[in-house]
CHARMM-style PDB file with segment names, atoms N, HN, CA, C and O in Angstrom:
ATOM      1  N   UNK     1     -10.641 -19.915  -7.264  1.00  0.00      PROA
ATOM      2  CA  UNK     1      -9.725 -18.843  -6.996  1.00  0.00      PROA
ATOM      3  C   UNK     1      -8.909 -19.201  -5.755  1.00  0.00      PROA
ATOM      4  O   UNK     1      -9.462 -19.968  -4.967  1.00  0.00      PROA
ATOM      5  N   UNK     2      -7.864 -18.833  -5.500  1.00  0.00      PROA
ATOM      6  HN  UNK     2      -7.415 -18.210  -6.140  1.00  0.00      PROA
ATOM      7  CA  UNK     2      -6.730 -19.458  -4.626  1.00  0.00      PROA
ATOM      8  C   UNK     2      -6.565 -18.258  -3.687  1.00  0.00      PROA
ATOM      9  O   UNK     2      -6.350 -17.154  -4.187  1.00  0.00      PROA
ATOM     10  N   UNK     3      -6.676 -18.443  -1.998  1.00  0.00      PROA
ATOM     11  HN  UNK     3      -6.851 -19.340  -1.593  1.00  0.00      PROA
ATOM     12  CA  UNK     3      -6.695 -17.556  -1.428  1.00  0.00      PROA
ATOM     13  C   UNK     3      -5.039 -16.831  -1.008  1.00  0.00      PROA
ATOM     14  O   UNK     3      -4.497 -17.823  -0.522  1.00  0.00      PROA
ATOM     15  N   UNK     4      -4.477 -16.223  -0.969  1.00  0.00      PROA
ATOM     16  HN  UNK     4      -4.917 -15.417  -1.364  1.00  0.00      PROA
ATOM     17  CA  UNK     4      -3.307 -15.600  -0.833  1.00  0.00      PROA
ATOM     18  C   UNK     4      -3.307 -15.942   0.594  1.00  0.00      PROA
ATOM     19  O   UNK     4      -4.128 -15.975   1.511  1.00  0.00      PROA
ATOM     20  N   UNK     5      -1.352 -16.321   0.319  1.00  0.00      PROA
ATOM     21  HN  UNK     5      -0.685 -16.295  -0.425  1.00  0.00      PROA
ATOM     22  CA  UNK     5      -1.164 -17.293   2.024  1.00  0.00      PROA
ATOM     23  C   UNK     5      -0.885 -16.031   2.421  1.00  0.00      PROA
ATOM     24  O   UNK     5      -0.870 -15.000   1.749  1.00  0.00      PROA
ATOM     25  N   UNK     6      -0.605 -16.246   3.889  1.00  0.00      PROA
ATOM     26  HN  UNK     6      -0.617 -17.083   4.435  1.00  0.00      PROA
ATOM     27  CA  UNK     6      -0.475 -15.103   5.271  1.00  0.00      PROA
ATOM     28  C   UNK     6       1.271 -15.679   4.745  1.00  0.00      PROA
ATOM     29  O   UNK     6       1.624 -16.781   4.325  1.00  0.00      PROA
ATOM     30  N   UNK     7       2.281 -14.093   5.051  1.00  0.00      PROA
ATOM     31  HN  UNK     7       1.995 -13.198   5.392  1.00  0.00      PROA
ATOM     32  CA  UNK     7       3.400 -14.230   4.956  1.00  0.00      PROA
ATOM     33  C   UNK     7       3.883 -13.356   6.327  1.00  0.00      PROA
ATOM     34  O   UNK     7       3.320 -12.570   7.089  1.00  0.00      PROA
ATOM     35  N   UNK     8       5.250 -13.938   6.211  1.00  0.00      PROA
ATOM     36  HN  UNK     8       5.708 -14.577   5.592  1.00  0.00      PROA
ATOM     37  CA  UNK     8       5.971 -13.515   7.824  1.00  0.00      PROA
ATOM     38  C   UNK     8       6.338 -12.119   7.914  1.00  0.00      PROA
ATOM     39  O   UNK     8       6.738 -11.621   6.862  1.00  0.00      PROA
ATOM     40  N   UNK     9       6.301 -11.526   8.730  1.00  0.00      PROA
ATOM     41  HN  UNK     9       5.976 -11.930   9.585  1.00  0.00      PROA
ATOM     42  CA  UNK     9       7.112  -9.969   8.853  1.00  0.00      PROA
ATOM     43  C   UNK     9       8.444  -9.679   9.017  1.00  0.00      PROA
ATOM     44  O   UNK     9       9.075  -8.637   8.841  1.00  0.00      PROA
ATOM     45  N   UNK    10       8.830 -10.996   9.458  1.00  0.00      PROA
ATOM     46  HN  UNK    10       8.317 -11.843   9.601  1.00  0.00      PROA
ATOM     47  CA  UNK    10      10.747 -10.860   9.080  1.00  0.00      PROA
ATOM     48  C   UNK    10      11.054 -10.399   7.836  1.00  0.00      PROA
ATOM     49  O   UNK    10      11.858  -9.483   8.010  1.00  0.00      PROA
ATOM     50  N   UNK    11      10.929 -10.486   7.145  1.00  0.00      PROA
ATOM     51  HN  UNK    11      10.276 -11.230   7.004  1.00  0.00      PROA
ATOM     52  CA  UNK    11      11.621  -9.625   5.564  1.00  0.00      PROA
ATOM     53  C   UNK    11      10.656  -8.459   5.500  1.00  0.00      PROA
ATOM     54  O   UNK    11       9.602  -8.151   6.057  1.00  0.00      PROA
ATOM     55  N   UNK    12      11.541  -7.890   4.498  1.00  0.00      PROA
ATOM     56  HN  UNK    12      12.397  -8.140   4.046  1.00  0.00      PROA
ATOM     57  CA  UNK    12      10.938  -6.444   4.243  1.00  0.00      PROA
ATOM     58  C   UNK    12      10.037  -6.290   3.270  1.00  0.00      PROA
ATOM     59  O   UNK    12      10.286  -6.567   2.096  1.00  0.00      PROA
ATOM     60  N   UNK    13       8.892  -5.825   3.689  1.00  0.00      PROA
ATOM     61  HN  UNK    13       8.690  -5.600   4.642  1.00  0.00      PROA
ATOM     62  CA  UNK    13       7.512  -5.694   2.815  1.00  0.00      PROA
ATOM     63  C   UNK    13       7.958  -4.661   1.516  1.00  0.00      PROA
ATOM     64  O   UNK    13       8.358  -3.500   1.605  1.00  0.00      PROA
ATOM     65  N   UNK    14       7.726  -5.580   0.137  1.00  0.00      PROA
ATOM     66  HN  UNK    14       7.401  -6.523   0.065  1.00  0.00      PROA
ATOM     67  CA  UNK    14       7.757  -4.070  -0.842  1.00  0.00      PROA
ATOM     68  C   UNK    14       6.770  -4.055  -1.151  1.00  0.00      PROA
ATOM     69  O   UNK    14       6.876  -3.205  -2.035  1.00  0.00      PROA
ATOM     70  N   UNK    15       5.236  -4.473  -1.156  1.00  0.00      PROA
ATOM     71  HN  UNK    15       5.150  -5.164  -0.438  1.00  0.00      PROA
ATOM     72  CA  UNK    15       4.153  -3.880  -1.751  1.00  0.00      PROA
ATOM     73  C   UNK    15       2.941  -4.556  -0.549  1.00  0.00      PROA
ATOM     74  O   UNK    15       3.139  -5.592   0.084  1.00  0.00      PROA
ATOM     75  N   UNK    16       1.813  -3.776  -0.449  1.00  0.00      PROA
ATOM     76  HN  UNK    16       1.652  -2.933  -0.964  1.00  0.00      PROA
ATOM     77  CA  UNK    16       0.649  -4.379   0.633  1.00  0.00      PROA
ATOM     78  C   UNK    16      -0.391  -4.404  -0.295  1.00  0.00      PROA
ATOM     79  O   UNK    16      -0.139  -3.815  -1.346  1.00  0.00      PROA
ATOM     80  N   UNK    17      -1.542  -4.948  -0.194  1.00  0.00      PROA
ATOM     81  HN  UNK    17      -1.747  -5.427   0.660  1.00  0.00      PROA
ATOM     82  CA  UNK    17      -2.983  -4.689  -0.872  1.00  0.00      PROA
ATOM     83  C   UNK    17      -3.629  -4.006  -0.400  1.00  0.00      PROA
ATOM     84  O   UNK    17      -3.189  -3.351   0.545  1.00  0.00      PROA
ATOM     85  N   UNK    18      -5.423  -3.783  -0.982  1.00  0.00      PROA
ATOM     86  HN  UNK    18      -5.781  -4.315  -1.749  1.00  0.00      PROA
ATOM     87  CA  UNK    18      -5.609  -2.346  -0.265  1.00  0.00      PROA
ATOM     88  C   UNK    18      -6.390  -2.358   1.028  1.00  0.00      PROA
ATOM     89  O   UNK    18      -6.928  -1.381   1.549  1.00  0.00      PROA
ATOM     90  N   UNK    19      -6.377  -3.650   1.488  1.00  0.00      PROA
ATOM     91  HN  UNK    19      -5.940  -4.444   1.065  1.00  0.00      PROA
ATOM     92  CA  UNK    19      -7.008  -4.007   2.827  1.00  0.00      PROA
ATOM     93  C   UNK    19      -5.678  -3.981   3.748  1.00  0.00      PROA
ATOM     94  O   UNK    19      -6.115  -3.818   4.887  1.00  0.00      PROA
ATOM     95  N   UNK    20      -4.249  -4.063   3.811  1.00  0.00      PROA
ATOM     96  HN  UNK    20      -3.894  -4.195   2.886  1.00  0.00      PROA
ATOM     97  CA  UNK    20      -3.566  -3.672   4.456  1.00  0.00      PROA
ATOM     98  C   UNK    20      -3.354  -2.620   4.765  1.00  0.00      PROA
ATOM     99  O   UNK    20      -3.051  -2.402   5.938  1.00  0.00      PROA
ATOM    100  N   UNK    21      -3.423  -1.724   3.963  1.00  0.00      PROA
ATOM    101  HN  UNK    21      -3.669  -1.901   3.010  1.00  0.00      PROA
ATOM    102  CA  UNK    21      -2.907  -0.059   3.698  1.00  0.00      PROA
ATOM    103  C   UNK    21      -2.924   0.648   4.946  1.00  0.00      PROA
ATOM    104  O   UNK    21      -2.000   1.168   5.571  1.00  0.00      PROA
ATOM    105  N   UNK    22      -4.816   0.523   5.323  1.00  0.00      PROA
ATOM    106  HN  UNK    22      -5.567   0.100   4.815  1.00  0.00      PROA
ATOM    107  CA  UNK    22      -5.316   1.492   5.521  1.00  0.00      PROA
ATOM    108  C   UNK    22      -4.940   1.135   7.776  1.00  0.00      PROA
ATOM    109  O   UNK    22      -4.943   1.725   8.856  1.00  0.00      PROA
ATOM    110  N   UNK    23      -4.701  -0.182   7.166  1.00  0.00      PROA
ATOM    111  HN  UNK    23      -4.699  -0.661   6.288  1.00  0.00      PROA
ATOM    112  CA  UNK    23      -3.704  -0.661   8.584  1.00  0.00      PROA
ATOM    113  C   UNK    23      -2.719   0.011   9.090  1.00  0.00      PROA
ATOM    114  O   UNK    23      -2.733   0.566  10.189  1.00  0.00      PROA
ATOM    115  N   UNK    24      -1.880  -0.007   8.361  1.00  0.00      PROA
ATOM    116  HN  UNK    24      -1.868  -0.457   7.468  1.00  0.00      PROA
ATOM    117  CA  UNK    24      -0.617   0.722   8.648  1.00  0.00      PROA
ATOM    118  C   UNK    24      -0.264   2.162   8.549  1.00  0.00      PROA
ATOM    119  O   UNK    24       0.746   2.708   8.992  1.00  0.00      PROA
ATOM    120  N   UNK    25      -1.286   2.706   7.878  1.00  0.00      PROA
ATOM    121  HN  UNK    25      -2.106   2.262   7.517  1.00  0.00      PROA
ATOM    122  CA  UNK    25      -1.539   4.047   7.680  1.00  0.00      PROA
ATOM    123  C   UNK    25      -2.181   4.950   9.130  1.00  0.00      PROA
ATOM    124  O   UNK    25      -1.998   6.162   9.239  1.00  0.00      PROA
ATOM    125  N   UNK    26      -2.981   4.086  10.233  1.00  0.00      PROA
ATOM    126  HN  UNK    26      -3.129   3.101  10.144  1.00  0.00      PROA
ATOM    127  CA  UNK    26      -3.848   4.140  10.655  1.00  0.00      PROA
ATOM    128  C   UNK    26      -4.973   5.261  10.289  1.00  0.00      PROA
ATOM    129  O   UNK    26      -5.431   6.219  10.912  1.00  0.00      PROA
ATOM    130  N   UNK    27      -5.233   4.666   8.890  1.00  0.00      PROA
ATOM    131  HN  UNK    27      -4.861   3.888   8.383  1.00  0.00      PROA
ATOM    132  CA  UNK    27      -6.856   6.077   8.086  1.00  0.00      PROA
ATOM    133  C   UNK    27      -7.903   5.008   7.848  1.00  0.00      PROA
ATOM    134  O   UNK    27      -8.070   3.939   8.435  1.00  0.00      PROA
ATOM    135  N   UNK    28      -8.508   5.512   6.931  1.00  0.00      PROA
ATOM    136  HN  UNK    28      -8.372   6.381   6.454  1.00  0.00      PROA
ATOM    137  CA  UNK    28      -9.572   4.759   6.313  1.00  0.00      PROA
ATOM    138  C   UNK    28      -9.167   4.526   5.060  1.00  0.00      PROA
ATOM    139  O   UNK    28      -8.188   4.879   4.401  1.00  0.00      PROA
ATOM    140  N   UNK    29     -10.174   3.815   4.843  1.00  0.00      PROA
ATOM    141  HN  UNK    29     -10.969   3.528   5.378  1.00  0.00      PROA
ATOM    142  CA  UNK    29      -9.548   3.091   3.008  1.00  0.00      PROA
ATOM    143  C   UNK    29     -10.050   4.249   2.193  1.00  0.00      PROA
ATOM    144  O   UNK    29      -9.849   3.723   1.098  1.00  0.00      PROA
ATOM    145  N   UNK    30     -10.473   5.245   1.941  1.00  0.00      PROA
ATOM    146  HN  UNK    30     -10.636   5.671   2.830  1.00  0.00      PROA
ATOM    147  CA  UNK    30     -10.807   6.282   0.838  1.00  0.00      PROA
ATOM    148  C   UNK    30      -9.477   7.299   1.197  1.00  0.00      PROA
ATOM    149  O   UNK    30      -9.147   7.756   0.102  1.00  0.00      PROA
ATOM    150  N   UNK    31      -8.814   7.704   1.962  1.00  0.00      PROA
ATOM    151  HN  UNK    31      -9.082   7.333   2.852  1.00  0.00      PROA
ATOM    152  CA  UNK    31      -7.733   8.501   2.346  1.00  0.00      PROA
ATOM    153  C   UNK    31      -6.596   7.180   2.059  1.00  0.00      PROA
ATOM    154  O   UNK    31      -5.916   7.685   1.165  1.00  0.00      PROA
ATOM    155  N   UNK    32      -6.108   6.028   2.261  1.00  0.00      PROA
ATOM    156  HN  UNK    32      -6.660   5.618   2.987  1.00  0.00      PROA
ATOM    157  CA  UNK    32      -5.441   5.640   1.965  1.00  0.00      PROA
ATOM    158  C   UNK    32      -5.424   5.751   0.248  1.00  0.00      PROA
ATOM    159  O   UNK    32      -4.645   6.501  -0.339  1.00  0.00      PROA
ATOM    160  N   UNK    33      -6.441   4.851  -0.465  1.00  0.00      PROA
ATOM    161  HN  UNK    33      -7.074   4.242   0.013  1.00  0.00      PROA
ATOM    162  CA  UNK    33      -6.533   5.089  -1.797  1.00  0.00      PROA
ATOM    163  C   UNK    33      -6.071   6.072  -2.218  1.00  0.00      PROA
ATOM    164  O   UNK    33      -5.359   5.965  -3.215  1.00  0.00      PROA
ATOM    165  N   UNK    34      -6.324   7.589  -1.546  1.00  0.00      PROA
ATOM    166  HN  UNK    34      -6.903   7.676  -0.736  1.00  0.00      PROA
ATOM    167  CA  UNK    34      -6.199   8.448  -2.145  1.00  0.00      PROA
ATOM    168  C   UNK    34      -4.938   8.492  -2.060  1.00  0.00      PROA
ATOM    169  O   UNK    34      -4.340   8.165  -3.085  1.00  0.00      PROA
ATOM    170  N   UNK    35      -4.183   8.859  -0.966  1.00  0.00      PROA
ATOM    171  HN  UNK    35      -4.668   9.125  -0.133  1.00  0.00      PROA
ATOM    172  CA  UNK    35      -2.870   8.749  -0.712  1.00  0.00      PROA
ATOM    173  C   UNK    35      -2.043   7.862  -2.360  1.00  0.00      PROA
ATOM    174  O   UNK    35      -1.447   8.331  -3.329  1.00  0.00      PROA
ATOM    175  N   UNK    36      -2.371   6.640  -2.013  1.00  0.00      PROA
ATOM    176  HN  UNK    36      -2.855   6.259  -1.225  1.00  0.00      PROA
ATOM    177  CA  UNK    36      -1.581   5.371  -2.727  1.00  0.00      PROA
ATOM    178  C   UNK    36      -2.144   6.319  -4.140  1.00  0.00      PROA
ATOM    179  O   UNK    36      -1.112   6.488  -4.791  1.00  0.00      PROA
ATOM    180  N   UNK    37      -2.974   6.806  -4.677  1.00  0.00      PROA
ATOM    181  HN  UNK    37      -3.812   6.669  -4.149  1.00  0.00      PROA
ATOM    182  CA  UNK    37      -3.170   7.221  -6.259  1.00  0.00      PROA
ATOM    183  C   UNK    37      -1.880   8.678  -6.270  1.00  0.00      PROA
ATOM    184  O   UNK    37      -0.966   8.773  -7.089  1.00  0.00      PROA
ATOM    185  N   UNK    38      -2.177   9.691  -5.098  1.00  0.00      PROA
ATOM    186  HN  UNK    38      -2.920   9.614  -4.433  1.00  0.00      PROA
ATOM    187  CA  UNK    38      -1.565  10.915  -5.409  1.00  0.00      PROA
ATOM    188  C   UNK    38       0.249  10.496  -5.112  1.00  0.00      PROA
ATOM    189  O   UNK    38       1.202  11.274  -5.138  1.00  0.00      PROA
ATOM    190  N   UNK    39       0.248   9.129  -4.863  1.00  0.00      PROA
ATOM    191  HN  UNK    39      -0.526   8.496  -4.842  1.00  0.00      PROA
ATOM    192  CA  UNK    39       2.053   9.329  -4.557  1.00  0.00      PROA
ATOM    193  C   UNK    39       2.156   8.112  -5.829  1.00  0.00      PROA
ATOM    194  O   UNK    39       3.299   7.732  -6.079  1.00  0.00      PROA
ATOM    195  N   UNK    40       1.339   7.668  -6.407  1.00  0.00      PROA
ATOM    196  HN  UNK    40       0.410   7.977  -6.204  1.00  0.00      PROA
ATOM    197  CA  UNK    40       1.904   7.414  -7.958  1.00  0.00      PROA
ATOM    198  C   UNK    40       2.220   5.926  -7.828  1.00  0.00      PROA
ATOM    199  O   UNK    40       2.936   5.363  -8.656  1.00  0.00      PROA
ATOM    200  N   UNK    41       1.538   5.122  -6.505  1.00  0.00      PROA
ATOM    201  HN  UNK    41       0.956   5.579  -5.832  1.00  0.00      PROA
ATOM    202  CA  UNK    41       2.323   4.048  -5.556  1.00  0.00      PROA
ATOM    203  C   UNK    41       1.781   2.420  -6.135  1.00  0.00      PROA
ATOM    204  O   UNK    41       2.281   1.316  -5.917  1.00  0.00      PROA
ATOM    205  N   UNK    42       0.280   2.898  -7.134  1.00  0.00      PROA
ATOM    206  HN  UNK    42      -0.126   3.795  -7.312  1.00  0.00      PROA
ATOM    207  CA  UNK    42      -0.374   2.052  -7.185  1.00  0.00      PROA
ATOM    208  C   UNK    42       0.092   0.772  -8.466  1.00  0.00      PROA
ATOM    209  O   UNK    42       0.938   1.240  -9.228  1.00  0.00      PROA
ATOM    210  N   UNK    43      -0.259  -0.526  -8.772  1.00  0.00      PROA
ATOM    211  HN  UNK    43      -0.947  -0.905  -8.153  1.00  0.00      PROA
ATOM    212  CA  UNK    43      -0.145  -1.322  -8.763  1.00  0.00      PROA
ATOM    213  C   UNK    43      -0.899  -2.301  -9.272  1.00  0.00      PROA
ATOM    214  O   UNK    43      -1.223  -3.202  -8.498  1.00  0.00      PROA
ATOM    215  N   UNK    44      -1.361  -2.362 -10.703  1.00  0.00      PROA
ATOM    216  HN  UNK    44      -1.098  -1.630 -11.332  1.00  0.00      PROA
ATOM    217  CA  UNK    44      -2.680  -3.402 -11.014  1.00  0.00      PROA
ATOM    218  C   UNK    44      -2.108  -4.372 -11.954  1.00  0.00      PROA
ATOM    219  O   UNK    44      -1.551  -4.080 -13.013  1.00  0.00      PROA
ATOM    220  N   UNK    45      -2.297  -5.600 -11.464  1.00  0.00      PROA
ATOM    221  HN  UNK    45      -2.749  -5.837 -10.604  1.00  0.00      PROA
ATOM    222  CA  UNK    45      -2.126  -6.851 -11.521  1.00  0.00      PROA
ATOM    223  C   UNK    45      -3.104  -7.976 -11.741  1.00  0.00      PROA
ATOM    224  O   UNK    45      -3.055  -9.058 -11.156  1.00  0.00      PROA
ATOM    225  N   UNK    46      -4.232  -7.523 -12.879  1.00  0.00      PROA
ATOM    226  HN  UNK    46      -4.272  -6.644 -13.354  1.00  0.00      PROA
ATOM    227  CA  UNK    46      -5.005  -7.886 -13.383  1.00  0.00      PROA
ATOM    228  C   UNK    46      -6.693  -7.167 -12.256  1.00  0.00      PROA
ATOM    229  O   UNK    46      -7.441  -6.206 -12.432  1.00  0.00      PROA
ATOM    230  N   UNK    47      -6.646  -7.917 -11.518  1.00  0.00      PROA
ATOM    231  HN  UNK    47      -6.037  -8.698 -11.375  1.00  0.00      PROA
ATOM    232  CA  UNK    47      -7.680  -7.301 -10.615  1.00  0.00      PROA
ATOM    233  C   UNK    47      -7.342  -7.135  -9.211  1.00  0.00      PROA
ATOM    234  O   UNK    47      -8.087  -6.877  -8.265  1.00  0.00      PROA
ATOM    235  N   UNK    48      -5.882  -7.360  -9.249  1.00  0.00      PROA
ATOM    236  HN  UNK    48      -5.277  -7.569 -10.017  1.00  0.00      PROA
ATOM    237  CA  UNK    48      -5.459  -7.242  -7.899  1.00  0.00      PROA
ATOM    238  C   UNK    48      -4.795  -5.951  -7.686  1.00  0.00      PROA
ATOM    239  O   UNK    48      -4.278  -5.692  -8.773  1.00  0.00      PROA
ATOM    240  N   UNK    49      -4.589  -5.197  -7.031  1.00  0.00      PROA
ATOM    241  HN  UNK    49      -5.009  -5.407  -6.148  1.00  0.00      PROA
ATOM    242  CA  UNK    49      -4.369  -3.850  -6.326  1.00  0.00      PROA
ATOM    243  C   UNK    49      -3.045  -3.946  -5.022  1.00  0.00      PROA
ATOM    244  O   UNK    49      -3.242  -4.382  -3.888  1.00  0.00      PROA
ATOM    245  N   UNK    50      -1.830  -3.467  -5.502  1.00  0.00      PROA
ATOM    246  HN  UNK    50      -1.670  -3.113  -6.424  1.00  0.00      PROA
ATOM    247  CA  UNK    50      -1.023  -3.669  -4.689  1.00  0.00      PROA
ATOM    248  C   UNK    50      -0.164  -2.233  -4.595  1.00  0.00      PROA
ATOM    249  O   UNK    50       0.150  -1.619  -5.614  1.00  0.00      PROA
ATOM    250  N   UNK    51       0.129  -1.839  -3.436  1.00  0.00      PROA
ATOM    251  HN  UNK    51      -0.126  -2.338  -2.608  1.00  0.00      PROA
ATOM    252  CA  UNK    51       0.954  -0.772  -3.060  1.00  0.00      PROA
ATOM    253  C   UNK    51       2.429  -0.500  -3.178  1.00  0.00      PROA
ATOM    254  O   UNK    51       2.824  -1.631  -2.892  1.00  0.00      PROA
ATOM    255  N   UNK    52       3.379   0.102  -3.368  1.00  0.00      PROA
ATOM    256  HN  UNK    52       3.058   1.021  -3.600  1.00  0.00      PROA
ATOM    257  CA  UNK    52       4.867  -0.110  -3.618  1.00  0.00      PROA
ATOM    258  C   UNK    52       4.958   1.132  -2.385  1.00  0.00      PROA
ATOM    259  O   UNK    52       4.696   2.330  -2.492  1.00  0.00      PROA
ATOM    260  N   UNK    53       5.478   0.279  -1.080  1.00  0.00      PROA
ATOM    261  HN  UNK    53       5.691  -0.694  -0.993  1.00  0.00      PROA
ATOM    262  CA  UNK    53       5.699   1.141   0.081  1.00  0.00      PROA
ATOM    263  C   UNK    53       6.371   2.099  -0.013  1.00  0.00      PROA
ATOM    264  O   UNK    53       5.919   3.146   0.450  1.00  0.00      PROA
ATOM    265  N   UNK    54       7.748   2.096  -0.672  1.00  0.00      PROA
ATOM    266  HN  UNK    54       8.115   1.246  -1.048  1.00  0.00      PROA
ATOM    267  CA  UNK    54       8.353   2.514  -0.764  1.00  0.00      PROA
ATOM    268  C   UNK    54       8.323   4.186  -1.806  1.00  0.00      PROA
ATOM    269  O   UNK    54       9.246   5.001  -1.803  1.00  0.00      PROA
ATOM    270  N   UNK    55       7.509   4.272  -2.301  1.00  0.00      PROA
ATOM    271  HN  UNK    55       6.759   3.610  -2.303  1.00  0.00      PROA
ATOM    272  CA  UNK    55       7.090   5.479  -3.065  1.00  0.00      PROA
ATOM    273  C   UNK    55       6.248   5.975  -2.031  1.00  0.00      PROA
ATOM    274  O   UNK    55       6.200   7.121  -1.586  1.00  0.00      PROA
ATOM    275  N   UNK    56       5.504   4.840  -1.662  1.00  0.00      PROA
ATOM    276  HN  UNK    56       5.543   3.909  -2.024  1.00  0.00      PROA
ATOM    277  CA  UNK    56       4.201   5.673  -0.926  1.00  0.00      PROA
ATOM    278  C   UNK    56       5.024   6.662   0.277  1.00  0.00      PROA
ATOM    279  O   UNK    56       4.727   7.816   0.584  1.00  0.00      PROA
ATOM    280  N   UNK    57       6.439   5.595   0.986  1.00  0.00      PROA
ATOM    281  HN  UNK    57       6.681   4.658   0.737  1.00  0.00      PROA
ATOM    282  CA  UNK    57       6.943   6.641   2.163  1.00  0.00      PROA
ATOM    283  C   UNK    57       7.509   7.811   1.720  1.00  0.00      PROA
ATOM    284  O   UNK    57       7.385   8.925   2.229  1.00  0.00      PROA
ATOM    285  N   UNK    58       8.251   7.444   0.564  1.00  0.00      PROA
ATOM    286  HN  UNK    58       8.352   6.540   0.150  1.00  0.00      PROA
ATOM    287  CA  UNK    58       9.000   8.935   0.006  1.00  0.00      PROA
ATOM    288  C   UNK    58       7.737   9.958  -0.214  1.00  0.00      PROA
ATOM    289  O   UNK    58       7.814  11.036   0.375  1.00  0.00      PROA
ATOM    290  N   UNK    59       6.596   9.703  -1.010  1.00  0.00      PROA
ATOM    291  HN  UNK    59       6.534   8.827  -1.489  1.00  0.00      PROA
ATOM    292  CA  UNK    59       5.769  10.595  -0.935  1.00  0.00      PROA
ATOM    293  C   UNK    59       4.992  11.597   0.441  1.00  0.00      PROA
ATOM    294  O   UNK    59       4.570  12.751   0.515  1.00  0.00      PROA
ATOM    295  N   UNK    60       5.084  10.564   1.291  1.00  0.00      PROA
ATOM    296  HN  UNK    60       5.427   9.627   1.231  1.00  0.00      PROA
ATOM    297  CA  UNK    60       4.395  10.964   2.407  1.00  0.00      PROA
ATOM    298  C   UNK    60       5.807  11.770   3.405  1.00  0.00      PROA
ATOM    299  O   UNK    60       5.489  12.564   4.291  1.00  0.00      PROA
ATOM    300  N   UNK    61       7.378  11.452   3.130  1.00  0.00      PROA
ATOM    301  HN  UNK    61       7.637  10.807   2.410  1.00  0.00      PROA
ATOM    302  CA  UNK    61       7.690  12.457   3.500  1.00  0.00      PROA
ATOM    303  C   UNK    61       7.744  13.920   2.877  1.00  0.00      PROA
ATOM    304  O   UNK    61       7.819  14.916   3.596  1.00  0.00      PROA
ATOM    305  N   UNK    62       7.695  13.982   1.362  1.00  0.00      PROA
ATOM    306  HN  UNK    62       7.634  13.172   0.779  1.00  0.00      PROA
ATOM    307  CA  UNK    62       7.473  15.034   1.113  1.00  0.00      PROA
ATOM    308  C   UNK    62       6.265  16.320   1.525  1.00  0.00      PROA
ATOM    309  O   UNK    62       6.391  17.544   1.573  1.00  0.00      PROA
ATOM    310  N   UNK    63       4.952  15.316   1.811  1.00  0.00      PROA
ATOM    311  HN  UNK    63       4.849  14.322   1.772  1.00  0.00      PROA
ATOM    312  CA  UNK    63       4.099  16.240   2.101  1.00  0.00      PROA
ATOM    313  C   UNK    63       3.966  16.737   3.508  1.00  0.00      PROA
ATOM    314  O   UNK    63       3.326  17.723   3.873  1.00  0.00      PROA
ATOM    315  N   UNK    64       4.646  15.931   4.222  1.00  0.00      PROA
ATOM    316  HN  UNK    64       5.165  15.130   3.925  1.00  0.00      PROA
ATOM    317  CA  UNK    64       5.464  16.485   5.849  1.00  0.00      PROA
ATOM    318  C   UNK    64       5.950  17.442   5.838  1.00  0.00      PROA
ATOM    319  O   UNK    64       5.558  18.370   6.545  1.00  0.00      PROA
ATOM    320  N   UNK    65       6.938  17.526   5.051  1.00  0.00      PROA
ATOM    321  HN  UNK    65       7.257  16.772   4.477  1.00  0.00      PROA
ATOM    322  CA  UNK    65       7.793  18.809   5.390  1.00  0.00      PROA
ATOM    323  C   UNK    65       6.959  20.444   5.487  1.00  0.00      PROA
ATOM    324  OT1 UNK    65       7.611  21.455   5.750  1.00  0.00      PROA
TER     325      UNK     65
END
């Protein structure tokens, strides 16, 4: 199995896995998950699990307001 390279932060991230999430979220990984399932954000790619930021932020401003 081939380990996924480290990529740069100059370009703009469109999707994280679910060990990033809970990084940038600053939560835990069961509140992120949850998050990433209730904003519709999620992402399966055989056994891999990837986020689409970009839903996830629109979602998370809606529940701000």
């Amino acid at each position: 199995m081939r380990k996924t390279t480290e990529r740069e932060d100059t370009i703009q991230t469109l999707c994280v896995n679910r060990t990033e999430l809970p990084k940038l979220l600053g939560c835990g990984q069961a509140t992120a998950d949850r998050l990433s399932i209730d904003a519709g954000a999620r992402i399966k790619i055989g056994k891999r699990v990837l986020i689409k930021l970009d839903k996830l932020n629109s979602y998370l401003e809606t529940i701000a307001e």
